[in-house]
N, C-alpha and C positions, 0 to 999 in steps of 0.2 A: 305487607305493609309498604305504604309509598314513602321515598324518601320527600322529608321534610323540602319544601320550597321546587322540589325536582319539576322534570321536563311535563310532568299528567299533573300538576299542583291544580286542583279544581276541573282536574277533566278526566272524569268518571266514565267515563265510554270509549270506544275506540273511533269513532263517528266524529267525537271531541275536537280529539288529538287531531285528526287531519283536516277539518274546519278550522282547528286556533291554526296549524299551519298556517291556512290561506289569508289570514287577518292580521297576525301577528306584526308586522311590518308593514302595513298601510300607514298609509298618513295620520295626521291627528288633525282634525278640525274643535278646536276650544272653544263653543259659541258662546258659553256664559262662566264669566270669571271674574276673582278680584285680584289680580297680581294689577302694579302699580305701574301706568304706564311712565313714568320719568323715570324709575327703576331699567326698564326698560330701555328707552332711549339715550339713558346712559353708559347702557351694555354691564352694568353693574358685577364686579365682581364680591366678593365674602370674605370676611376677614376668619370666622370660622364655619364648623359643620354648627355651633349655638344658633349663630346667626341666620344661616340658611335655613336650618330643620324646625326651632323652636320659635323664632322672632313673628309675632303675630299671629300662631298657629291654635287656635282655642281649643280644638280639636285635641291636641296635645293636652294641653292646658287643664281641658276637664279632668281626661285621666289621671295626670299628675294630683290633683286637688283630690282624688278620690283616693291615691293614693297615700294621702296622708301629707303629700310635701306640702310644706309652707309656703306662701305668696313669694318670698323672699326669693325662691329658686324657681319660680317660675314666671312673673312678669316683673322680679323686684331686682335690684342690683346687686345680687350672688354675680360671683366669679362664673364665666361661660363653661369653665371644665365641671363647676360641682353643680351646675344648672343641666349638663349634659349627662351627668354620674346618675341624679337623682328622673332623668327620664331614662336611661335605661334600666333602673331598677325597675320603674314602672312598667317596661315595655316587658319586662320578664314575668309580670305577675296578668298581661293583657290577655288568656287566653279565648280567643273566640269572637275577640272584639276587631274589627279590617283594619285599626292602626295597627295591629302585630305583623299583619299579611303587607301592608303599603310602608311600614317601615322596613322590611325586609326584601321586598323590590327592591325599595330605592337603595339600599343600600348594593344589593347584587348587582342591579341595571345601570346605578349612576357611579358607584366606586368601587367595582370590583371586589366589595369585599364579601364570601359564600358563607360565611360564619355565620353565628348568633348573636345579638345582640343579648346582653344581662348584665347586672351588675360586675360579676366578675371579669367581665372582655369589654368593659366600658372604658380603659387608656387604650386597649388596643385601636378599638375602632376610632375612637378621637384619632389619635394620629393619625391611623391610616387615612381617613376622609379629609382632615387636615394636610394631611400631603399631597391628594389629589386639588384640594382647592386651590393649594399654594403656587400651583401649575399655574402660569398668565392665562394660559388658553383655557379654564377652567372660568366661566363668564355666563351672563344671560343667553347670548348666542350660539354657543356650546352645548345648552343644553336644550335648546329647539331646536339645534340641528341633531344630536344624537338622537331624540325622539321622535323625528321626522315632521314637526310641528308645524304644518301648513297655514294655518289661521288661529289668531287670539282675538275674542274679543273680550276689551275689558268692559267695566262697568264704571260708567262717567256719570259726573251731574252735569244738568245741562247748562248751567253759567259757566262752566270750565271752557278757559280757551280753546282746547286742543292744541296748546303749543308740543307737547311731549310726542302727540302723534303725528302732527306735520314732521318733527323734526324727521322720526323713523321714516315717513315716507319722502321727503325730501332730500335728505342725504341717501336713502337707499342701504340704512344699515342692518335689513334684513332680509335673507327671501321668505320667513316666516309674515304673513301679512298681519299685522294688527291694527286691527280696528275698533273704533269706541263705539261704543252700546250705550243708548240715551234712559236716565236710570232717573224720572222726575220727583222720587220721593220728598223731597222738604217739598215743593209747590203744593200736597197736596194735606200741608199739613196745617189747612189755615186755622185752626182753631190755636196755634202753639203760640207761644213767645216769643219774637224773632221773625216770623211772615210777611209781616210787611218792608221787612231791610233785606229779606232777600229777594222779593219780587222786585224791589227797586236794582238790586245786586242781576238780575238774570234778564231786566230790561233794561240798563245802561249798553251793552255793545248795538245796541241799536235804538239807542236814544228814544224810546216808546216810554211813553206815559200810560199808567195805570190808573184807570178809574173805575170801570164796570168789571163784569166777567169776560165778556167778548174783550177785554185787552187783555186777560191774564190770557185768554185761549193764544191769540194772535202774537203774544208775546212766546209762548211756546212753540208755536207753529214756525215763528223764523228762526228758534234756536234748532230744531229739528230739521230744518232746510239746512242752517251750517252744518251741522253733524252731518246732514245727507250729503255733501259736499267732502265732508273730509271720511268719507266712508263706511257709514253706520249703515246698522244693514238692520237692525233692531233695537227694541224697546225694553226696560224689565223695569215689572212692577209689583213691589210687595205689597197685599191685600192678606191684611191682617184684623179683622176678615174682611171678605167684599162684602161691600155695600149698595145695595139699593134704592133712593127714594127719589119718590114723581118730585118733578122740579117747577118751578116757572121764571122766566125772563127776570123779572122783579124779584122775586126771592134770592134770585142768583146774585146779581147785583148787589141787594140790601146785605148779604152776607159779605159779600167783598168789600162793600163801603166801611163796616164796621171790621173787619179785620185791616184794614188799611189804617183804619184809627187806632187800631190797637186797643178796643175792644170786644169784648167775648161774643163769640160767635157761640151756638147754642149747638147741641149734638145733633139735631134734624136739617140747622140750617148746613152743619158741616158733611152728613149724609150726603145732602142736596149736591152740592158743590163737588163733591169727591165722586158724584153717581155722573152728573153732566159732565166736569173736567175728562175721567176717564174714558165715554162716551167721543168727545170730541175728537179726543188724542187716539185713539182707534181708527176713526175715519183717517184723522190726519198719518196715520203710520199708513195703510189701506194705500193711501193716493202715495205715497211716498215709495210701497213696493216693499214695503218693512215685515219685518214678523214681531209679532208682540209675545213677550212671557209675559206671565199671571203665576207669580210665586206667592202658593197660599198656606195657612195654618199654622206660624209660628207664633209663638206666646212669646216677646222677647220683655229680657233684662228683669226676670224676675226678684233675683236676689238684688233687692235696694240699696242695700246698706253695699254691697260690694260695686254695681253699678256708679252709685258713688264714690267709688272708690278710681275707678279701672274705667269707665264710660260703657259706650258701648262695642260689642263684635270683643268680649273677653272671654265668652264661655256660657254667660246667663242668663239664656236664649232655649224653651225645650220646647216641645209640642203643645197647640191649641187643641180644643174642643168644640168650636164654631160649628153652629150651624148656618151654611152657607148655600146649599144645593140653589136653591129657588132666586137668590140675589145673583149668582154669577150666570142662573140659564136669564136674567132679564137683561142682566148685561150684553152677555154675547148678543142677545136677542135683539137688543137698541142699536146696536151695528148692525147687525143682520139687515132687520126692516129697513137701515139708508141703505141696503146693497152695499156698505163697504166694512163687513167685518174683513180685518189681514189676517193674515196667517198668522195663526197663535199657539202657544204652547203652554198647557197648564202643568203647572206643578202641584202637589199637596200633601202637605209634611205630613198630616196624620194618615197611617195608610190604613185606618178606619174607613177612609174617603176615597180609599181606590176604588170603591165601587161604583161612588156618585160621577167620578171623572170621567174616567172611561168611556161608557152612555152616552154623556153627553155633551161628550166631545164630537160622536158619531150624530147628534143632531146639527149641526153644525159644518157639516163636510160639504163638497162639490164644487163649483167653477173650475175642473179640470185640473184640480190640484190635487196631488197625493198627498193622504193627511192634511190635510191643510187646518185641520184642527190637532194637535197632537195631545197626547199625555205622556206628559215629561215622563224621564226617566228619573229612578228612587233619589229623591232630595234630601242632602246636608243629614239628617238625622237615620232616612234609611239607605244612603249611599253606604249597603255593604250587603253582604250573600244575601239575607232571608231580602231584604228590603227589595234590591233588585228583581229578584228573581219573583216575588209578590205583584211587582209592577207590567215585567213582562209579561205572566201567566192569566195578570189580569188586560192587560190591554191584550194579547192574542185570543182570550176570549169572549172578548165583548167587541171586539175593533178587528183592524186591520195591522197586524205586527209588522207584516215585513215593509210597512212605508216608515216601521221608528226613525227617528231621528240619531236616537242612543246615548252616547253620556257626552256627559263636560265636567271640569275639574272642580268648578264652583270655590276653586281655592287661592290662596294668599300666598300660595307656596311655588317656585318654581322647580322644585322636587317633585309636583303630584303628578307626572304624568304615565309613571306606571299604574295610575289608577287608570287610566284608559287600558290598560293589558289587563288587568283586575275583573272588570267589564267583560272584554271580550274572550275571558275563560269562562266566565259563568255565563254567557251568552253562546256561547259554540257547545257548552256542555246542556245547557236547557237543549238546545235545538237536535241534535245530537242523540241525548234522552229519547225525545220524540219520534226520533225516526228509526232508532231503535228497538224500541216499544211496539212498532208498527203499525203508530198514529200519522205517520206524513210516510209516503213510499220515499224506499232507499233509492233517493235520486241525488246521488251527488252533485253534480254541476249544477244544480237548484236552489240544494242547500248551500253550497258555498257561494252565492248571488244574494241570499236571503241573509247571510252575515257578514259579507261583503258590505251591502249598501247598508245595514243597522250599523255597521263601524265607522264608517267612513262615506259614502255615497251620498244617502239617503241627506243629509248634516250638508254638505257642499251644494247640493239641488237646492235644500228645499231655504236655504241662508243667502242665497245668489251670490254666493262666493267663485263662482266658475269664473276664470278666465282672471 
């Protein structure tokens, strides 16, 4: 029987064990996140372990709700000691689920402490981690340096000044690089309420007036220039689902004339509009040197009543059913034919849909770039053992594994980066597997190259983070 949390914790082989060596301590490259960059730039410290662990963390969140806690101790104004009492009862009942596994990292990795979390050791650990916080030195920058955290990028809209990021790169108060990822969801939301005060909101720093299409394009293309300038290096766009429809000149137009007036725009004209915008912004990432995400398959904010209650990003958000295959191969395809699809990386919540990705993702490849279409690694809903390891098994047989790019934190939290050691146990134990099995020959210095660059490497290359 292996001890709980021990040194083989998810490495099943002995091939493992000396592969997680070689990774274990590499860098961390974060290409896709939501921690907040003023947070950040403020070197932000915690007033407790509530605040750091549970504050924003939906993930949490659910399980707390399923386990019967009331609203009240989990986004409502409960005392932070019985809002932290009542998620370790829940982490004690969590078995099988990867918050039991990454709250037990964090807790080993970031405060020392090798116990168990459960109701009964729930004062112990409050203090203990409370007294690690209360340390000064105990900060934002503390814990990208203890995780060796080479690059963040967060997740911006693109009317956002970037004041939070100049500041970090101006003052120089990190050798963690962070940089913002241009994230255009509300522009492409023109059928909403609200579309037209923000296209005015996102063409004010450069004083552009909006009338046709070609100025919504142009007006995004110079806020992508600024970001290129204060060091974006990528795109992220949720397609929920993607969409495809033929467009024309005039239609495009006539749909933005009437969203500008703040009348309804129809669902084929907003099709249209969402099929061209995306198309455009492709090419324009392409000339820019960008890599594009395509995060796809989430049903979000199903539960209405609570939505209303809480907004959104609280928890009720699960998996779509879309069918999408034929809309995203025309997409890539409409970049393709200008010659300028970028480097893109798809995601897809339903891993129903790891089969369709995969594929044809490998339609898609060449210009001398490795991967240069990727499939993400297991997203938000299957970021944990089966999900992972589905994703791998599938992109190693239908593609080319050893160009992955490999994980990112996709998280709110600046605790989550023992989920990058998470990763790279179930990643040295699949490969590992393999070679033990006597499906890949026992070539060590190969295998340690091949999860080498899936941890770290391959993410630095193919992001243009060098240097």
């Amino acid at each position: 029987m292996k001890k709980f949390m021990g040194k083989k914790f998810m490495l099943n082989n002995d091939t493992a064990v000396r592969l997680f060596g070689e990774v274990k301590n590499l860098p961390i490259i974060d290409y896709h996140c939501h921690l907040n960059p003023a947070e950040i730039a403020e070197n932000k410290r915690f007033r407790n372990i509530t605040e750091l662990w549970l504050g924003g963390d939906h993930y949490k969140w659910r399980l707390m709700r399923a386990n019967g806690v009331i609203e009240e101790y989990i986004t409502g104004g409960a005392d932070d000691y019985d809002k932290f009492t009542k998620w370790a009862a829940t982490v004690e009942e969590s078995i099988g689920n990867p918050l039991y596994h990454w709250t037990h990292l964090e807790l080993s990795r970031i405060f020392g402490y090798n116990g168990v979390l459960k109701a009964s050791t729930a004062k112990e650990v409050w203090e203990h981690c409370n007294g690690v916080i209360a340390d000064k030195r105990f900060c934002v920058k503390s814990l990208f340096e203890k995780f060796n955290v080479e690059a963040v990028c967060t997740t911006d809209d693109p009317a956002d000044s970037l004041e939070h990021h100049k500041k970090i790169k101006n003052e120089n108060l990190f050798a963690t690089k962070v940089l913002p990822a241009f994230r255009p969801s509300k522009i492409f939301d023109i059928e909403t309420t609200g579309w037209s005060e923000y296209v005015s909101k996102l063409a004010a720093p450069g004083k552009q007036t909006v009338k046709s299409f070609d100025d919504v394009v142009e007006v995004l293309r110079k806020r992508a220039e600024f970001f290129a300038k204060n060091g974006c290096r990528l795109s992220d766009h949720a397609l929920d689902p993607p969409v495809f429809a033929e467009y024309t000149p005039e239609g495009l137009d006539g749909a933005v004339a009437k969203a500008l007036e703040g009348k309804p725009v129809s669902p084929e004209e907003a099709a249209q509009y969402k099929t061209a915008l995306l198309v455009e912004l492709g090419k324009k990432y392409f000339d820019l040197g960008w890599a594009m995400q395509l995060h796809m398959g989430a049903l979000r904010s199903v539960n209405t009543r609570m939505f209303g209650k809480l907004g959104p990003d609280t928890g009720f958000d699960c998996t779509g059913d879309y069918i999408y295959a034929l809309p995203l191969a025309k997409i890539l395809n409409a970049m393709e034919s200008a010659n300028k699809l970028p480097r893109t990386v798809l995601y897809c919540l339903n891993a129903r849909d790891y089969e369709i990705i995969a594929p044809m993702a490998q339609c898609f490849q060449g210009e001398g770039i490795k991967g240069k279409v990727q499939f993400g690694t297991g997203w938000w809903h299957n970021d944990q053992t089966d999900g992972m390891r589905r994703q791998m098994i599938t992109l190693a047989g239908m593609g080319l594994f050893s160009c992955f790019v490999g994980m990112l934190t996709d998280s709110r939290s600046f605790l989550s980066y023992p989920r990058h050691e998470y990763f790279r146990r179930i990643l040295c134990n699949l490969v590992g597997s393999w070679a033990e099995r006597g499906e890949y020959p026992y070539d060590l210095p190969k295998l340690t190259d091949i999860v080498k660059n899936i941890s770290y490497h391959n993410a630095k290359e193919y992001f243009g983070l060098k240097g």
